[in-house]
mmCIF file of the N, C-alpha and C atoms, coordinates in Angstrom:
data_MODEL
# 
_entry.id   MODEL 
# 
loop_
_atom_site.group_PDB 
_atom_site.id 
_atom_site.type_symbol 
_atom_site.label_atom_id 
_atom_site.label_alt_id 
_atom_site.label_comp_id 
_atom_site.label_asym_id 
_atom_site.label_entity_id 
_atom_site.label_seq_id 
_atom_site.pdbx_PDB_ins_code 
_atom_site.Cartn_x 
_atom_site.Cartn_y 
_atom_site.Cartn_z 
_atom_site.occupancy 
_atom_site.B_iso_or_equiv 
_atom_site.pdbx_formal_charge 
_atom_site.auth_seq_id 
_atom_site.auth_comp_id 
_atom_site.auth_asym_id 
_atom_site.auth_atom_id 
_atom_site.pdbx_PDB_model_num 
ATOM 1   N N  . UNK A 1 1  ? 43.611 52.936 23.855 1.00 0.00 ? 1  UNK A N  1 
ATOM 2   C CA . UNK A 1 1  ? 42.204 52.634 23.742 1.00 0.00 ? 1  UNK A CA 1 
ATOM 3   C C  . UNK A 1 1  ? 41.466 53.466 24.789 1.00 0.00 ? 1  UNK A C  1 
ATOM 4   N N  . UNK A 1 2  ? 40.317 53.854 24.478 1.00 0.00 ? 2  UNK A N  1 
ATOM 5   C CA . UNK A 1 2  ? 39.694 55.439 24.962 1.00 0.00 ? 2  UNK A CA 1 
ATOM 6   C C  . UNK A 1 2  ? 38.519 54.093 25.770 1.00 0.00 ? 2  UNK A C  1 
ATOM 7   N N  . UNK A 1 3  ? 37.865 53.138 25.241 1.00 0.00 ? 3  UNK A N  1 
ATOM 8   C CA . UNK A 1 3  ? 36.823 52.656 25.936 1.00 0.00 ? 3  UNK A CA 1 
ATOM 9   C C  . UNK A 1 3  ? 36.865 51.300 25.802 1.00 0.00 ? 3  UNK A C  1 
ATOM 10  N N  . UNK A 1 4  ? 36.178 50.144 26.230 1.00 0.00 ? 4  UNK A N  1 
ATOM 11  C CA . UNK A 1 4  ? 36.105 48.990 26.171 1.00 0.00 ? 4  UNK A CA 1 
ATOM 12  C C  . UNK A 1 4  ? 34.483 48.211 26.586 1.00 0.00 ? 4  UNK A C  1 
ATOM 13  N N  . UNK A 1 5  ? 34.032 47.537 25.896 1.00 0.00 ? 5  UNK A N  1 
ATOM 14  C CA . UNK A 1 5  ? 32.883 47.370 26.645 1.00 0.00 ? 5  UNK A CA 1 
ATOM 15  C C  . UNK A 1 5  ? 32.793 45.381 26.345 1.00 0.00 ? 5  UNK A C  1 
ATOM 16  N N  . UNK A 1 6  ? 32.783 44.579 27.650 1.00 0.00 ? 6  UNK A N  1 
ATOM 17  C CA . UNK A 1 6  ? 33.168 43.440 27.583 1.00 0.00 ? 6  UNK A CA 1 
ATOM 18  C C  . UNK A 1 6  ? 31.573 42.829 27.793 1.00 0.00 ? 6  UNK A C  1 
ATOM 19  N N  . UNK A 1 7  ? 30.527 41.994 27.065 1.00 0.00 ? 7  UNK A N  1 
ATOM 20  C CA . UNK A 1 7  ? 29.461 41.350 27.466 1.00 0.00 ? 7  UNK A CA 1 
ATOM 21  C C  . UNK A 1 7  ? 30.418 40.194 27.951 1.00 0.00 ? 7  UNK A C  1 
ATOM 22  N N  . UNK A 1 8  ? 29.496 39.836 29.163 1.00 0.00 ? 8  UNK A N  1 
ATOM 23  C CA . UNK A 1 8  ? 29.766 38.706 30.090 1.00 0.00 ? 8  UNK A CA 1 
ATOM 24  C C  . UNK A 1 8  ? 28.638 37.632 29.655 1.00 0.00 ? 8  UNK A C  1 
ATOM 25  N N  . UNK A 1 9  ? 29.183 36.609 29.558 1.00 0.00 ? 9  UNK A N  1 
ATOM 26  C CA . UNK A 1 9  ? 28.626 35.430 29.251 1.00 0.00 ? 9  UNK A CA 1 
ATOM 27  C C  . UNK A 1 9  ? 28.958 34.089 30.110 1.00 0.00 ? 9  UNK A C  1 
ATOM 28  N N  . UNK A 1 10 ? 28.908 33.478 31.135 1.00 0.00 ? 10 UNK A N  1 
ATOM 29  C CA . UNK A 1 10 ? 29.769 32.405 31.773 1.00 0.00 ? 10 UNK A CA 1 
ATOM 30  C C  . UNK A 1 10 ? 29.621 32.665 32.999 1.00 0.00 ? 10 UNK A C  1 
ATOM 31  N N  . UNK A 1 11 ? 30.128 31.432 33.969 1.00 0.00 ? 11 UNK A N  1 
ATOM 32  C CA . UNK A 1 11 ? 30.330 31.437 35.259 1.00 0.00 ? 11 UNK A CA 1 
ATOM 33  C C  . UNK A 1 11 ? 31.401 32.105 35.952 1.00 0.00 ? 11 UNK A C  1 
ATOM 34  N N  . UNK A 1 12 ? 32.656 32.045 34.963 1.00 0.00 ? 12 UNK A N  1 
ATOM 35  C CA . UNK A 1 12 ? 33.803 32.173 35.651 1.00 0.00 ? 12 UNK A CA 1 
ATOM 36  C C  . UNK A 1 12 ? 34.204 33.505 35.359 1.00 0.00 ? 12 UNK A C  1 
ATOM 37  N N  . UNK A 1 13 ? 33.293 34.252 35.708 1.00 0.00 ? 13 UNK A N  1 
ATOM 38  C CA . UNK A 1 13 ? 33.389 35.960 35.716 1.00 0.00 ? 13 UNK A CA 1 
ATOM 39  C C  . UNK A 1 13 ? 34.460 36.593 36.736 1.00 0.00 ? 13 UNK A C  1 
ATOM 40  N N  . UNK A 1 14 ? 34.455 36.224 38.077 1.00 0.00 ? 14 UNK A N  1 
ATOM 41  C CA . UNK A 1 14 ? 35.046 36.275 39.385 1.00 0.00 ? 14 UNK A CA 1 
ATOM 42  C C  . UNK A 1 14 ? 36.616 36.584 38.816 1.00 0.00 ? 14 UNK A C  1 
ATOM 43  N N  . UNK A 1 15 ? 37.270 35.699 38.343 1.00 0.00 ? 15 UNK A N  1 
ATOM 44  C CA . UNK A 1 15 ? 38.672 35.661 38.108 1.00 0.00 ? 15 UNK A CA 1 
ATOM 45  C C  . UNK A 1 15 ? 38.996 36.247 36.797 1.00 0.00 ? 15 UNK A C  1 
ATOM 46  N N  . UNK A 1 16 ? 37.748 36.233 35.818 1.00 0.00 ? 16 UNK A N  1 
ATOM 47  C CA . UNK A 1 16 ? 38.283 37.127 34.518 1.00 0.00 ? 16 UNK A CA 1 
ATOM 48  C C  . UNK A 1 16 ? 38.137 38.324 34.786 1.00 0.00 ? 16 UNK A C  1 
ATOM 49  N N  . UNK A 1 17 ? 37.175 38.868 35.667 1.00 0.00 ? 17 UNK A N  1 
ATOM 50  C CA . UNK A 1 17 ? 37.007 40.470 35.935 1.00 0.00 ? 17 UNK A CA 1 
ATOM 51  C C  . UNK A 1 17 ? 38.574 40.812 36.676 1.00 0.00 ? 17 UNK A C  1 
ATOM 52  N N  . UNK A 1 18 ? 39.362 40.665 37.653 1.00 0.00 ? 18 UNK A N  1 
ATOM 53  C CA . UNK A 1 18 ? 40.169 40.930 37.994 1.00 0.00 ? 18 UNK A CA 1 
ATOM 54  C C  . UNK A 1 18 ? 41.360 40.561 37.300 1.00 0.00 ? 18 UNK A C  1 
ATOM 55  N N  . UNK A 1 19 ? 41.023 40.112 36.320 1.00 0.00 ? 19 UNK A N  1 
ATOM 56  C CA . UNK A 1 19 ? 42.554 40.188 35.417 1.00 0.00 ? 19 UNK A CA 1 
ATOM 57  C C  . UNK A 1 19 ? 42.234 41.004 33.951 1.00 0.00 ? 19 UNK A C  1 
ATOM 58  N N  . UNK A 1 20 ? 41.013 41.651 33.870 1.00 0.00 ? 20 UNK A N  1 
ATOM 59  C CA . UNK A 1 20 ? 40.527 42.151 33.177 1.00 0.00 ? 20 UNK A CA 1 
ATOM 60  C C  . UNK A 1 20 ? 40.926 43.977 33.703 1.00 0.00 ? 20 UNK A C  1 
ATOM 61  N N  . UNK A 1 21 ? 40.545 43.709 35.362 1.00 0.00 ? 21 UNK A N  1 
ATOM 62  C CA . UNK A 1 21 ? 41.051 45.475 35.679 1.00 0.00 ? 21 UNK A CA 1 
ATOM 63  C C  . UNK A 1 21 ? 42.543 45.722 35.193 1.00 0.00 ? 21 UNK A C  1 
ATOM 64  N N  . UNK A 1 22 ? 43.094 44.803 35.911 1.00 0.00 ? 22 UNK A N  1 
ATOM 65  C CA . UNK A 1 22 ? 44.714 44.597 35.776 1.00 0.00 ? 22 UNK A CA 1 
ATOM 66  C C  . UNK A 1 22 ? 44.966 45.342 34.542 1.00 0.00 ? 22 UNK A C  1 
ATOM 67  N N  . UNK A 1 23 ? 44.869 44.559 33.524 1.00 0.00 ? 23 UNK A N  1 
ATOM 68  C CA . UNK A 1 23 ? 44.895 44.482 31.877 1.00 0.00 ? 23 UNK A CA 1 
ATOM 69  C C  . UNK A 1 23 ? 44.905 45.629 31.664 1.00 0.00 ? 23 UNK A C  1 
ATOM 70  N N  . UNK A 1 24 ? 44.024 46.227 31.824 1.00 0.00 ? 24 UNK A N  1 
ATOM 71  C CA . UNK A 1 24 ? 43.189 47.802 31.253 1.00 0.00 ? 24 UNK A CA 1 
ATOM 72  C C  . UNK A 1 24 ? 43.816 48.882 31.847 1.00 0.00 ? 24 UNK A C  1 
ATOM 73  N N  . UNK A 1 25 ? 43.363 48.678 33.402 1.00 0.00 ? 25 UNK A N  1 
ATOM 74  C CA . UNK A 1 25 ? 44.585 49.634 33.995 1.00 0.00 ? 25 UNK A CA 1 
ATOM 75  C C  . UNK A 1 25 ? 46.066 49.648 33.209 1.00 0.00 ? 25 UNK A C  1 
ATOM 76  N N  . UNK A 1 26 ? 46.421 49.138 33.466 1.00 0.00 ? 26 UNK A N  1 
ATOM 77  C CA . UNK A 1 26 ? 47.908 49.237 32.937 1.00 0.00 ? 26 UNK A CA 1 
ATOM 78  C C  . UNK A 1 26 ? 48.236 49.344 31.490 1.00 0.00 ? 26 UNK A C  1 
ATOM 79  N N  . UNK A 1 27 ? 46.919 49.115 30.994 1.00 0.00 ? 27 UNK A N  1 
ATOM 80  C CA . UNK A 1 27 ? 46.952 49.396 29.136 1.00 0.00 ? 27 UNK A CA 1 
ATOM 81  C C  . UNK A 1 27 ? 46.684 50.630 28.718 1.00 0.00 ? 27 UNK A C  1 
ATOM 82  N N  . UNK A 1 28 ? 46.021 51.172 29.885 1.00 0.00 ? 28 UNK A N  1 
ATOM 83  C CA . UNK A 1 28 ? 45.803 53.034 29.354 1.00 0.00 ? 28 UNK A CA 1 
ATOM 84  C C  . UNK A 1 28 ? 44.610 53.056 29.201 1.00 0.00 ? 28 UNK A C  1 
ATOM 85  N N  . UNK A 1 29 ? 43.524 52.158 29.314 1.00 0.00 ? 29 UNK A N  1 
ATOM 86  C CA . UNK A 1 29 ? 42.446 52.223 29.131 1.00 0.00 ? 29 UNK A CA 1 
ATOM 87  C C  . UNK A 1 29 ? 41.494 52.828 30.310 1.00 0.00 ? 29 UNK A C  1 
ATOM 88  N N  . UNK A 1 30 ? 40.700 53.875 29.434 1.00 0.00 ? 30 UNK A N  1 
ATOM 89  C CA . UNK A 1 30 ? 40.250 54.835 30.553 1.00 0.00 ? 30 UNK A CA 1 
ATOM 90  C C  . UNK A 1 30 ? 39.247 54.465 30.983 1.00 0.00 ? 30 UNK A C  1 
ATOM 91  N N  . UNK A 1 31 ? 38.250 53.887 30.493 1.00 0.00 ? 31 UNK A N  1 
ATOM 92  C CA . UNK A 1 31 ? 36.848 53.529 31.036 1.00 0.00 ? 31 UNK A CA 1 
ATOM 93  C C  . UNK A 1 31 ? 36.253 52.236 30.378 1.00 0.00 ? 31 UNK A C  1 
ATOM 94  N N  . UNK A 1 32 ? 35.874 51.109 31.167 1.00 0.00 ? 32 UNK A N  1 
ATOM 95  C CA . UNK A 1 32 ? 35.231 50.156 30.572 1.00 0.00 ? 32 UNK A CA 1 
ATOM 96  C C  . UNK A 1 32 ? 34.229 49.234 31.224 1.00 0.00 ? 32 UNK A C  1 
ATOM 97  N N  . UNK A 1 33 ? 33.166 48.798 30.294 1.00 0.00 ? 33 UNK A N  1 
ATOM 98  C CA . UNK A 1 33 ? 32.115 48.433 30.704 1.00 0.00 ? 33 UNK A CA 1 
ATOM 99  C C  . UNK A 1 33 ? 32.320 47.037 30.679 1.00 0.00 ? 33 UNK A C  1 
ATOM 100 N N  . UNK A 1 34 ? 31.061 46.585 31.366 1.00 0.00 ? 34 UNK A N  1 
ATOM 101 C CA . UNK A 1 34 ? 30.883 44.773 31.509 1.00 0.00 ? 34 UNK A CA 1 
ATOM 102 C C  . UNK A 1 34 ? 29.305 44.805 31.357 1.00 0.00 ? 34 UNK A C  1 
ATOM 103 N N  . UNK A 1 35 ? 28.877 44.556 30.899 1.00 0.00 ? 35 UNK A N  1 
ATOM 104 C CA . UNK A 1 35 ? 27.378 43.639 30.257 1.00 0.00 ? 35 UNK A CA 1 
ATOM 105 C C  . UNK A 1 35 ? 27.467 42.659 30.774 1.00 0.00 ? 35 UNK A C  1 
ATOM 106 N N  . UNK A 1 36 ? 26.446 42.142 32.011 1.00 0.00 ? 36 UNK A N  1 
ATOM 107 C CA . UNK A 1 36 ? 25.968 41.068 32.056 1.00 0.00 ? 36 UNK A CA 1 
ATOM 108 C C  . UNK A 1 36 ? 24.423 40.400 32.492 1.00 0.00 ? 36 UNK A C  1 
ATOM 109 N N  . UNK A 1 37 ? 24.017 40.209 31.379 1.00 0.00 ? 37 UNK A N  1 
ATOM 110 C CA . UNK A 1 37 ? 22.916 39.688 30.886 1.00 0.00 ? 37 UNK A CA 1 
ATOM 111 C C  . UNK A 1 37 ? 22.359 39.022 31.302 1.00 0.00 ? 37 UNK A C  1 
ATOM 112 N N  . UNK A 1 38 ? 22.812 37.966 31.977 1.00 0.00 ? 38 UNK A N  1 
ATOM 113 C CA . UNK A 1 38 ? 22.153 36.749 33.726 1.00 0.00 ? 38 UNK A CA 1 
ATOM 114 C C  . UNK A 1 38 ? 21.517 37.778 34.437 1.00 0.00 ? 38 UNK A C  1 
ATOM 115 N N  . UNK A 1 39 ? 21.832 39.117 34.832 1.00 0.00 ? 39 UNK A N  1 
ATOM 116 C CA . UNK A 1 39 ? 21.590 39.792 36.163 1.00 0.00 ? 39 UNK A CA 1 
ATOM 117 C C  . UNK A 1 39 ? 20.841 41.241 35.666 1.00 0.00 ? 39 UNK A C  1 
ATOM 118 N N  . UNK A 1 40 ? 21.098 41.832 34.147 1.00 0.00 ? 40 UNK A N  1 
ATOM 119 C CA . UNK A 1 40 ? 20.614 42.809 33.949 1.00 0.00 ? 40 UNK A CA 1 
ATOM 120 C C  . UNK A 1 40 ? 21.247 43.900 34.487 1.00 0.00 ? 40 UNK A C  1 
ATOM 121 N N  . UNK A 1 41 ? 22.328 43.811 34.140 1.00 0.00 ? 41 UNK A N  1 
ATOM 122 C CA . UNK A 1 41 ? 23.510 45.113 35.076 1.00 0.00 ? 41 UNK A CA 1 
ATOM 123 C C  . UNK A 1 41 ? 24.254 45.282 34.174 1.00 0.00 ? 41 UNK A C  1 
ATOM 124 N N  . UNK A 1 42 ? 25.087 46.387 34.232 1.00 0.00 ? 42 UNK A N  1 
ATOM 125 C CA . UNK A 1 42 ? 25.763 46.624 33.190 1.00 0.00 ? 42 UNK A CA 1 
ATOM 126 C C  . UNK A 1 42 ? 26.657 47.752 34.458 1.00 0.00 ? 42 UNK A C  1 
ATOM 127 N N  . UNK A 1 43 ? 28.038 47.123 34.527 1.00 0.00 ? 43 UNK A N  1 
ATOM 128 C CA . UNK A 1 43 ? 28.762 47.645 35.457 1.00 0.00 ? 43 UNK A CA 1 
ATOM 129 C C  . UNK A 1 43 ? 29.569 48.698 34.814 1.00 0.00 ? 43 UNK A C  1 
ATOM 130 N N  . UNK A 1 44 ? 29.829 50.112 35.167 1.00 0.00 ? 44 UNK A N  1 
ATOM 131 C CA . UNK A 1 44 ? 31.064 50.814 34.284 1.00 0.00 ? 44 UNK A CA 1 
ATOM 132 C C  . UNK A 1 44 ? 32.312 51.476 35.013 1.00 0.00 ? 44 UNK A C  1 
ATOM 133 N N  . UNK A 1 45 ? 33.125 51.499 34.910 1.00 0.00 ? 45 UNK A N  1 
ATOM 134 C CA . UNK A 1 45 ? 34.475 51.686 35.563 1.00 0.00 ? 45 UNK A CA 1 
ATOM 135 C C  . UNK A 1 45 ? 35.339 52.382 34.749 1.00 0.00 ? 45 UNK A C  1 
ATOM 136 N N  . UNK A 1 46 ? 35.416 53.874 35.222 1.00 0.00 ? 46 UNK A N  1 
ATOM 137 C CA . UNK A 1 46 ? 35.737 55.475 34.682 1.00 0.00 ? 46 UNK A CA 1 
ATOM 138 C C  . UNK A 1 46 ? 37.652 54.837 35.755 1.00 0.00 ? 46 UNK A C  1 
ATOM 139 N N  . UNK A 1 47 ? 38.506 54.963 35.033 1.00 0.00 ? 47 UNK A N  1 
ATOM 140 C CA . UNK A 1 47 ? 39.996 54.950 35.882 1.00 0.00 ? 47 UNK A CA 1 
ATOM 141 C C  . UNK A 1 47 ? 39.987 56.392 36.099 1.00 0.00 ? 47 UNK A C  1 
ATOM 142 N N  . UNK A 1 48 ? 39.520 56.895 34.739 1.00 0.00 ? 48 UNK A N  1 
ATOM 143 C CA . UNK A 1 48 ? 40.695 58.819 34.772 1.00 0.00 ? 48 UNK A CA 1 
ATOM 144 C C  . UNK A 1 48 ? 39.934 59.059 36.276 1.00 0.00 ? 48 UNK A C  1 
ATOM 145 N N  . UNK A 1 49 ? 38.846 58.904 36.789 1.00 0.00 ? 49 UNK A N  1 
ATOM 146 C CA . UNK A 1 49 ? 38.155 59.153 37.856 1.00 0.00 ? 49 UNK A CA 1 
ATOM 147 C C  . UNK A 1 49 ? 38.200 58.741 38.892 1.00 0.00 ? 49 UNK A C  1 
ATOM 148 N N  . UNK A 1 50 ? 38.683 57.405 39.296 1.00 0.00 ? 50 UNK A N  1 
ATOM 149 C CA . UNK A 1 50 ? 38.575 56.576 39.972 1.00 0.00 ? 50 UNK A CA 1 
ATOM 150 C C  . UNK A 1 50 ? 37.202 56.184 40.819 1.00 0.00 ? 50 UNK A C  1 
ATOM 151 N N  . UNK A 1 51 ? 36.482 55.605 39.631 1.00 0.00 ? 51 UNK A N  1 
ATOM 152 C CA . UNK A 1 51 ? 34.799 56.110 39.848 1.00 0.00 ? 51 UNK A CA 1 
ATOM 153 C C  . UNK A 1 51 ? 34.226 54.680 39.050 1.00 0.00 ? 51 UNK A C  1 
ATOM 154 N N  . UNK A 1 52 ? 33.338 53.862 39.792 1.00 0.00 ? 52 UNK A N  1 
ATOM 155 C CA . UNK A 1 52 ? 32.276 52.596 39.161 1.00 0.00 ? 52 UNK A CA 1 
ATOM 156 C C  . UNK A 1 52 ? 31.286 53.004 39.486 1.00 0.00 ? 52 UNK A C  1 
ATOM 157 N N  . UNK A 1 53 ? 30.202 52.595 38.361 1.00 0.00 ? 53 UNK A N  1 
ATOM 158 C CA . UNK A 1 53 ? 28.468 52.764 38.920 1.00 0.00 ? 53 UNK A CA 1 
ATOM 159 C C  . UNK A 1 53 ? 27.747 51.424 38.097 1.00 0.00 ? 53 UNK A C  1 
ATOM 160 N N  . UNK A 1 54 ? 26.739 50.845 38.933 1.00 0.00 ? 54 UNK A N  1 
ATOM 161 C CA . UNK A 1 54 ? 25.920 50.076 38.652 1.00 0.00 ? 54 UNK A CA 1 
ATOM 162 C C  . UNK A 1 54 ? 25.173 50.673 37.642 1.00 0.00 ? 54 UNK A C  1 
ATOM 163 N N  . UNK A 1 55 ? 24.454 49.887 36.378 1.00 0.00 ? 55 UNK A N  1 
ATOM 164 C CA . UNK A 1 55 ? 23.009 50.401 35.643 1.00 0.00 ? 55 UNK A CA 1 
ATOM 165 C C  . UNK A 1 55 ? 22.200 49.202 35.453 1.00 0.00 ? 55 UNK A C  1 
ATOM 166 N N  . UNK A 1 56 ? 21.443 49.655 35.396 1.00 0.00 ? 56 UNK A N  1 
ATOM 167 C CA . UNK A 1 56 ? 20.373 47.980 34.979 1.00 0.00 ? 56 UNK A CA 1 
ATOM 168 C C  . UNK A 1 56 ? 19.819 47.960 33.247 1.00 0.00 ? 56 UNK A C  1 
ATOM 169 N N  . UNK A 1 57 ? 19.574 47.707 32.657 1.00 0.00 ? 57 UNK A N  1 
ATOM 170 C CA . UNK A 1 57 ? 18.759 47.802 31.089 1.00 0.00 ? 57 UNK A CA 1 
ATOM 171 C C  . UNK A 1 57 ? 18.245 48.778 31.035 1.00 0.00 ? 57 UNK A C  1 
ATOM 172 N N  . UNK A 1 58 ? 17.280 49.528 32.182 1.00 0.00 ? 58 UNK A N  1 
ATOM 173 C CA . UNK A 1 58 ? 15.899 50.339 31.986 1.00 0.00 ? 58 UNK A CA 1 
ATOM 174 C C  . UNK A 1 58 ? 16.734 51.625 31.766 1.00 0.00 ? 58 UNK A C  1 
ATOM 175 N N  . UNK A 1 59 ? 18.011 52.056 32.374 1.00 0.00 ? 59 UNK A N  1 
ATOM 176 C CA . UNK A 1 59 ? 18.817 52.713 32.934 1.00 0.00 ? 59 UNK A CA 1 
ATOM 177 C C  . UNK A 1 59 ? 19.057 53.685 31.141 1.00 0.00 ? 59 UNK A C  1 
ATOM 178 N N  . UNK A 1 60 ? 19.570 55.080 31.620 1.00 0.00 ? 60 UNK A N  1 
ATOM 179 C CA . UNK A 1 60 ? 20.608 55.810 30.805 1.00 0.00 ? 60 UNK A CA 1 
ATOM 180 C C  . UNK A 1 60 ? 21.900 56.393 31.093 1.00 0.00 ? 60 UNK A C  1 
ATOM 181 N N  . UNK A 1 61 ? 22.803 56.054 30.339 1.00 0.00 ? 61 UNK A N  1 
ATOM 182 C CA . UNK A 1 61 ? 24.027 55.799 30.721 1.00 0.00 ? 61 UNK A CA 1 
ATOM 183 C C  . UNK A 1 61 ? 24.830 57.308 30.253 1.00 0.00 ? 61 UNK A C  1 
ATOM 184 N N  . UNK A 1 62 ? 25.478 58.155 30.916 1.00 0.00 ? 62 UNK A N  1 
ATOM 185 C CA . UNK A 1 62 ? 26.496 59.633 30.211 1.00 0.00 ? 62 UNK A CA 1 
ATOM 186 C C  . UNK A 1 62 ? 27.871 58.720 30.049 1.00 0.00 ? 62 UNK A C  1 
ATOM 187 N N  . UNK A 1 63 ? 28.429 58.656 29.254 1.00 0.00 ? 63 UNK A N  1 
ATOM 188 C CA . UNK A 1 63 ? 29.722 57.892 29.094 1.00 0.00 ? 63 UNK A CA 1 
ATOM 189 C C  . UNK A 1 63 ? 30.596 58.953 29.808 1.00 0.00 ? 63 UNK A C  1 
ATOM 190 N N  . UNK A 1 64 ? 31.589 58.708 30.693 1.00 0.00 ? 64 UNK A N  1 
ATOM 191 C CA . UNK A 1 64 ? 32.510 59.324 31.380 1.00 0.00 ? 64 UNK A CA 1 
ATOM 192 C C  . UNK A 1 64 ? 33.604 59.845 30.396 1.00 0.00 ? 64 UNK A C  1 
ATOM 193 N N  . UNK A 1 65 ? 34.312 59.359 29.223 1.00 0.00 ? 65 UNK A N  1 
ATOM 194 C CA . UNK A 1 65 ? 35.041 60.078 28.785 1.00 0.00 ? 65 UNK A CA 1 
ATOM 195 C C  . UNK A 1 65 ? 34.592 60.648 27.673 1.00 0.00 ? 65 UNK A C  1 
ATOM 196 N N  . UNK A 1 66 ? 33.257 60.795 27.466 1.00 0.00 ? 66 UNK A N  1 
ATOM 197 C CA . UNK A 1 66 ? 32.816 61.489 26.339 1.00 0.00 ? 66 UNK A CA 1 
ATOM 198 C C  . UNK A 1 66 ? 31.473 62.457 26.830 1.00 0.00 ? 66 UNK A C  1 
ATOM 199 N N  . UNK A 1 67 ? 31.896 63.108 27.416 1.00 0.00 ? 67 UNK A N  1 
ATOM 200 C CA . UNK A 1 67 ? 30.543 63.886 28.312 1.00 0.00 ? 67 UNK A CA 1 
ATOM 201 C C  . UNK A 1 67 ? 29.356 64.270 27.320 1.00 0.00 ? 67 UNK A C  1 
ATOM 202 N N  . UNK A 1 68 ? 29.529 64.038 26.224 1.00 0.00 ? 68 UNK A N  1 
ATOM 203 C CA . UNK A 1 68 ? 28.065 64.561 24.755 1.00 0.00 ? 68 UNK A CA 1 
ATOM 204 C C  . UNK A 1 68 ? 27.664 63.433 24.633 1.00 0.00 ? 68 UNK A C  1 
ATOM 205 N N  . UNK A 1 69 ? 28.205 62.129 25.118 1.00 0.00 ? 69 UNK A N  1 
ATOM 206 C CA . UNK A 1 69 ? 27.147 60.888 24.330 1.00 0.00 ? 69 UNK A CA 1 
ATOM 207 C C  . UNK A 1 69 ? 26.980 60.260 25.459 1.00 0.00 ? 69 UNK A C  1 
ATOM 208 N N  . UNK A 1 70 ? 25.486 59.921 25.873 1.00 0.00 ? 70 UNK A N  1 
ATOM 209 C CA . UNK A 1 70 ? 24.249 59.188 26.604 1.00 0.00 ? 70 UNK A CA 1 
ATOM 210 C C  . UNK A 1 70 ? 23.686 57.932 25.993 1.00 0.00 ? 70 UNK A C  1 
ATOM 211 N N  . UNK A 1 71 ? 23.722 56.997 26.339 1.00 0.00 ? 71 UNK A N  1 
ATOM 212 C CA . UNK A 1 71 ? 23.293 55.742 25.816 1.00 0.00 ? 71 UNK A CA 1 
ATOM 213 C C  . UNK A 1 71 ? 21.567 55.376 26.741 1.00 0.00 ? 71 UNK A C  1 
ATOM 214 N N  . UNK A 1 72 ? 20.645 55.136 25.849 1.00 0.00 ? 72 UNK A N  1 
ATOM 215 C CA . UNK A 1 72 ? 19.632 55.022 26.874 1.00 0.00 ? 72 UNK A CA 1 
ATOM 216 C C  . UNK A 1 72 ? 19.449 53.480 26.035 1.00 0.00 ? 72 UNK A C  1 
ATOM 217 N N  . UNK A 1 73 ? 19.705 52.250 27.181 1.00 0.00 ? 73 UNK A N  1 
ATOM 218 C CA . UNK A 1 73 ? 19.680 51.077 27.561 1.00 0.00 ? 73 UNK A CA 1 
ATOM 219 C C  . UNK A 1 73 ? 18.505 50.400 27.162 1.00 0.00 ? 73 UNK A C  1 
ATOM 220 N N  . UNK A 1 74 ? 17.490 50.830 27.312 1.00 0.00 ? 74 UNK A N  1 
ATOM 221 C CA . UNK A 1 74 ? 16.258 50.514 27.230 1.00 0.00 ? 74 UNK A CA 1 
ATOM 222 C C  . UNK A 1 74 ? 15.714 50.903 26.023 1.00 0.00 ? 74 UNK A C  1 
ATOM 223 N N  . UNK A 1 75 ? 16.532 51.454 24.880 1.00 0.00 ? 75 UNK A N  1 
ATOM 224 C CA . UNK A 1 75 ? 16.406 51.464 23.509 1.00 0.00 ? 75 UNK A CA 1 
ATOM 225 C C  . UNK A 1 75 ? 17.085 50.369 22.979 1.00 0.00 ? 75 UNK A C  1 
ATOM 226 N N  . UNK A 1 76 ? 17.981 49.624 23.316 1.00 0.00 ? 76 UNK A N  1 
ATOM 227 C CA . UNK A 1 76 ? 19.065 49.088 22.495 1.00 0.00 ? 76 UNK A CA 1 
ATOM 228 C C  . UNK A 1 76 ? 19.077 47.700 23.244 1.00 0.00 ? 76 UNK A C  1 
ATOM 229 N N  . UNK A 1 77 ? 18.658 47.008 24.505 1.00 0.00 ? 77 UNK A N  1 
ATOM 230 C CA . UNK A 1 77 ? 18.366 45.846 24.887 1.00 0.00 ? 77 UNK A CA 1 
ATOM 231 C C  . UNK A 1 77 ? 17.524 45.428 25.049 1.00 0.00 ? 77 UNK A C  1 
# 
């Protein structure tokens, strides 16, 4: 799996995010996002890179393993 993108919904984010890196890391999964919608962030986490960046809604996003496709946030939320 090339990408993953998880919306967060709930309190108990804390302990699913870290068994969520786990998971992915070790599944081959190169880059994946978290949506969460309480806070207006949208966290993304590139492995091949060893690279995270914050975005907020307003934000436009270059996807790390696909350097041609840009997501602009503030079209689509």
């Amino acid at each position: 799996m090339d990408i993953f993108i998880y919306i967060r919904w709930g309190r108990l984010f804390i302990v699913f995010y870290l068994e969520l890196d786990c998971k992915y890391r070790t599944a081959g999964v190169k880059e994946y996002w978290i949506v969460d919608y309480e806070k207006n962030l949208v966290l993304v986490y590139d492995f091949q890179n060893e690279d995270g960046d914050d975005y907020t809604f307003s934000d436009t996003i270059q996807v790390g393993i696909y350097p041609d496709l840009v997501i602009d946030l503030s079209s689509i939320i």
